[in-house]
C-alpha positions, 0 to 999 in steps of 0.5 A: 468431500473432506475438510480439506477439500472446503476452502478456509473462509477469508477470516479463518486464512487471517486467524491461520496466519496469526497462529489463532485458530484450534489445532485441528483447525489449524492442520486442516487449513495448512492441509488446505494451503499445501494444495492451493499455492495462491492462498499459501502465497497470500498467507506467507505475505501476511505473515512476513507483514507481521513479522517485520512490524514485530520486528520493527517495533521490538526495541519499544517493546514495554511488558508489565505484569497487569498486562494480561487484564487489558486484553479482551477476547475479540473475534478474530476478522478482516476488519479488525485485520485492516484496522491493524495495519491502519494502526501500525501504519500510524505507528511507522509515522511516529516512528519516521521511517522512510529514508530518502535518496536524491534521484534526477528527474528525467528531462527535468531542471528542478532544484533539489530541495528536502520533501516532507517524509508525510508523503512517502509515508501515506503512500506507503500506508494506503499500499498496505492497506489496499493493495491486499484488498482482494474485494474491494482494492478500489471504489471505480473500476478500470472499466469507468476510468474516464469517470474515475478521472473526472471525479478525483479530479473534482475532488482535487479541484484539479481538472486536468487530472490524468490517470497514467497508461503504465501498459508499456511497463507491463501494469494495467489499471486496476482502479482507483479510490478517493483517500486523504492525503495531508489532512485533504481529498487526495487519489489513489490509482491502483495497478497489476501486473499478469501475476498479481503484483500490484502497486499504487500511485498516490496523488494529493495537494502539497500545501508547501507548492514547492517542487523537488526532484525523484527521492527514494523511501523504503520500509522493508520490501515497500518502496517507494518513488515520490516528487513534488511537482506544481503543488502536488505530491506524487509518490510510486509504491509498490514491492516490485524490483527498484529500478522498474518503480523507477521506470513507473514514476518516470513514466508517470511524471511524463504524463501527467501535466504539468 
């Protein structure tokens, strides 16, 4: 057996797709990549990830000559990974990315009133940071989805909480987890689809119990669907075609209750 033949661990993948590991290293890993397209898929989405950040933040870009001395040599690792998307989410917020258009919403007669961009932006942040999860995507699985329910529901003091069949469109459940959305306990529900590509539903409180029609937000290839609806804030992320996140909104806001 060859180098080429061990698989890169997780960290070495990351350090790979930052340019941060010895050259040697480095060939071997791409040798690796060239005969595992499904870690090559992983790597390439990691890398046009960063550039966009980059790419988005480059009009901000601030360089002095002490610079150097503020950096301390760090290992390299999943963790630190997650803890800068974290951070550049946060960024994006300050930012205030995330346009919206004014999309009906079907079969309903809501008027159209402004939604704080809060939401749309922590669906997209909870999409980056969990939806490349490849351990731990979710804390309960699909196949405890009727505890899943029963507890965010708890945690939303909201009873009724149904966890959205998407089946019809191709996705089936993945999970969810307990995340904070506007400072309280909110729900994330995770979703797949037979090729991998997942997407999220972020469900939390809105404090301002207003209601609003489907608006639409984009950062990059992350979109997103959001509404407002009865006190609570929906939104639909994911980097699937636009118009099938629409069809899973749409679908989402007709089961759950009103």
């Amino acid at each position: 057996m060859t180098s080429h033949d061990i698989r890169p661990s997780e960290d070495e993948l990351h350090a790979f797709s930052d340019g941060q590991l010895t050259p040697d290293r480095q060939e071997t890993v791409a040798a690796w990549l060239a005969d595992n397209p499904e870690d090559a898929a992983r790597v390439s989405a990691w890398q046009a990830q960063g550039s966009a950040i980059r790419t988005l933040f480059a009009p901000y870009e601030r360089r002095g000559a002490g610079d150097g001395r503020l950096l301390k040599p760090v290992r390299h690792s999943t963790f630190g990974r997650r803890l800068a998307l974290a951070a550049a989410a946060a960024l994006l917020f300050v930012a205030g990315v995330g346009t919206g258009t004014l999309l009906p919403v079907s079969g309903a007669q809501k008027q159209p009133v402004l939604a704080s961009t809060d939401l749309p932006d922590e669906a997209h942040a909870a999409y980056l940071i969990y939806a490349s999860e490849v351990r731990h995507p979710v804390e309960v699985a699909a196949t405890e989805e009727a505890h899943l329910a029963t507890w965010l529901g708890k945690r939303l003091s909201r009873t009724n909480l149904k966890v959205p069949n998407l089946g019809s469109l191709g996705f089936h459940l993945v999970g969810g987890r307990l995340v904070p959305v506007d400072g309280q306990a909110g729900a994330l529900f995770m979703y797949e689809d037979q090729n991998g590509q997942r997407l999220t539903m972020l469900v939390g409180r809105n404090g301002e119990s207003r209601e609003t029609s489907f608006r639409f937000a984009a950062v990059g290839k992350v979109e997103t669907f959001y509404w407002i609806d009865n006190g609570f804030g929906y939104a639909v992320t994911g980097e699937v075609p636009r118009e099938l996140l629409r069809k899973v909104a749409e679908e989402c806001y007709r089961q759950f209750p009103a």
